[in-house]
N, C-alpha and C positions, 0 to 999 in steps of 0.2 A: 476534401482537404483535411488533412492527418492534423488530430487536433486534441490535446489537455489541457483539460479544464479542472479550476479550483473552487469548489461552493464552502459555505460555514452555515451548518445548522445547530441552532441551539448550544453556539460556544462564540466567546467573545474572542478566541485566539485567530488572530492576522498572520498568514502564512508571509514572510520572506522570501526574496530568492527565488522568484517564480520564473523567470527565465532560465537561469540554472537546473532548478528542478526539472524542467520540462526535456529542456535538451538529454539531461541525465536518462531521464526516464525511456526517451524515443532513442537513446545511443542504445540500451540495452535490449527494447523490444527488436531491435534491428540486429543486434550482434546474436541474438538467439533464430534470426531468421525467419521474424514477425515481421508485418509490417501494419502500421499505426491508423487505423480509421480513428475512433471516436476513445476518449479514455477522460471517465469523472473523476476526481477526486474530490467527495466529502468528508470534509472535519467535521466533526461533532461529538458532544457530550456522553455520557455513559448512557446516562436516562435514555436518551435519541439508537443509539446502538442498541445496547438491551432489547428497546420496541423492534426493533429491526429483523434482531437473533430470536426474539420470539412468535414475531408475525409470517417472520419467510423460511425461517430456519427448524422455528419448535425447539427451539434453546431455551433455554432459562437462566443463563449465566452472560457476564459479564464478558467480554472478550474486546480484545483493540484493533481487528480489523475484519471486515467481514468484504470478500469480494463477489460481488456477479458478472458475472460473462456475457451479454449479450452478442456475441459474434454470433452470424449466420454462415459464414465461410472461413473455411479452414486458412487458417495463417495469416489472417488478418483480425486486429485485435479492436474490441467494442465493448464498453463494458465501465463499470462503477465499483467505486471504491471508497468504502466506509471506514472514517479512521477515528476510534472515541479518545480523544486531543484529553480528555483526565485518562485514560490507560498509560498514555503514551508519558506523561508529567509522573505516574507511580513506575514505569516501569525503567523511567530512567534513574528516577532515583534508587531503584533497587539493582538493579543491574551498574549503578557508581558513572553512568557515562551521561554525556549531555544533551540536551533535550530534542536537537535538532538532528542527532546523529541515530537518536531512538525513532524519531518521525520518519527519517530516512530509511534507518532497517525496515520500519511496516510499509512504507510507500512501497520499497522496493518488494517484499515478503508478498505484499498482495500481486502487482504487478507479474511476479514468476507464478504464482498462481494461472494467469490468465495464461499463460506461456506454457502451461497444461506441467508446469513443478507438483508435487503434492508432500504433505507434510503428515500423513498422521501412521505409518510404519515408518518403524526407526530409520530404516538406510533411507528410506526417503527425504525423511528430516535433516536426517546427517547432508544430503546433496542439495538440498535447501538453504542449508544453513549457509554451507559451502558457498553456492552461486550468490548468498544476501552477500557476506564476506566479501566475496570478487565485486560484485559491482560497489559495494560501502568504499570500495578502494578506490573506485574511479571519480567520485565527486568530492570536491575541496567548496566547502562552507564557512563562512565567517557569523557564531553562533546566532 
């Protein structure tokens, strides 16, 4: 049974909207032609990501979402998703937009991740960005 889940590690913030979010998330795995086994979402702190990007990754930098893929079959999606809920609170403030609608570009940023999107040559970014844009259009939140 096609299933998303929300955990909190190491941050006192209570996600909203979890029904909403959910449907949002399985509309898009489905409009790219996925379909939905198993999908974590973790909230948590800087400290808690940080250990993460440097135990699995060999990062040493801060970052606000780090995704793993455990799919064994193609076009079915499995898989966890780390979100450090202080990147997301600095990076809405820097970017001037609000807090839920910043949660949302990374929910969704990791999500095209697993949908095999990738982000680190430019034009790839550029169709990333694109496809965050397209789905941020599809969900209405109340902050």
């Amino acid at each position: 049974m096609a299933k998303i889940s929300f955990f909190s590690e190491d941050t006192s913030y209570q996600l909203r909207h979890k029904t909403i979010l959910k449907n949002w998330i399985t509309a898009a795995i489905v409009a790219e032609g996925f379909q939905l086994d198993q999908l974590n979402f973790i909230l948590c702190s800087d400290a808690y990501l940080l250990r993460i990007n440097q135990d699995y990754l060999q990062h040493d930098d801060y970052t606000d979402v780090i995704t793993f893929d455990n799919s064994e079959a193609l076009k079915i999606i499995v898989g966890d998703i780390f979100i450090s809920i202080d990147r997301i609170k600095e990076n809405a403030a820097t970017f001037n937009v609000p807090f839920l609608r910043e949660l949302c570009r990374v929910m969704i940023h990791g999500t095209l991740h697993l949908l095999g999107y990738k982000d680190k040559a430019k034009a790839d970014k550029l169709t990333m960005t694109a496809k965050e844009d397209e789905y941020l259009g599809m969900i209405r939140l109340i902050g």
